[in-house]
Residue, then its C-alpha position, 0 to 999 in steps of 0.5 A: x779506709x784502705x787496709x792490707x792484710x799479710x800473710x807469708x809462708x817461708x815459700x810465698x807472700x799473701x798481701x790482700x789490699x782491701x777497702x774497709x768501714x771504719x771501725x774495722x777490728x784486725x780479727x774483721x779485716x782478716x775475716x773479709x780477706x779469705x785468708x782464713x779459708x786459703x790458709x786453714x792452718x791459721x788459728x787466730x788462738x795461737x797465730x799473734x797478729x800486728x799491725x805495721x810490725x807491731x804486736x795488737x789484740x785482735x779487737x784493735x780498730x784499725x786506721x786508714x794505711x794499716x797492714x794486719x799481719x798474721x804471725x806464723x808460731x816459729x819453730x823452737x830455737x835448736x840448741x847452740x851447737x857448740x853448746x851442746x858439745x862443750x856439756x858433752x866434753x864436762x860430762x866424758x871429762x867428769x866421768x873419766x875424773x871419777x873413773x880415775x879416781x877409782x883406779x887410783 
């Protein structure tokens, strides 16, 4: 059966098409492409891996036209700006309140 297995950076795209038996698992097809030895900071612990954009488990046997994709961990999210900024304006409003209040 035909399966591609994919993996992209933010700079380049990896797609192996490859010819597989049947029965393949996703962690399999991913050892036949060599992308584990030209990209080693994939770890199959912490990197999730799909098929066609959906999550699966490691071991899932996959069908004729499959493409295994390898997941990058993304960054955490940054804090929303503005979010940021308004806790900063409650807490310098906060503290010149109480500055008042004991001047006062």
């Amino acid at each position: 059966m035909n399966i591609t297995v994919a993996y992209a950076l933010p700079t380049e795209q990896t797609l192996e098409e490859m010819e597989v038996p049947d029965g393949t698992t996703a962690e399999e097809a991913i050892a036949m492409s060599h992308l584990l030895e030209k990209y080693p900071e994939i770890d199959l612990t912490v990197n999730k891996v799909g098929v066609l954009g959906k999550l699966v488990a490691i071991n899932n046997v996959l069908r004729d036209g499959d493409r295994v994709e390898i997941y990058r961990p993304l960054p955490k999210k940054p804090r929303d700006a503005h979010a940021v900024d308004d806790k900063k304006d409650r807490i310098r409003a906060r503290k010149e309140s109480r500055q008042s209040e004991v001047e006062g």
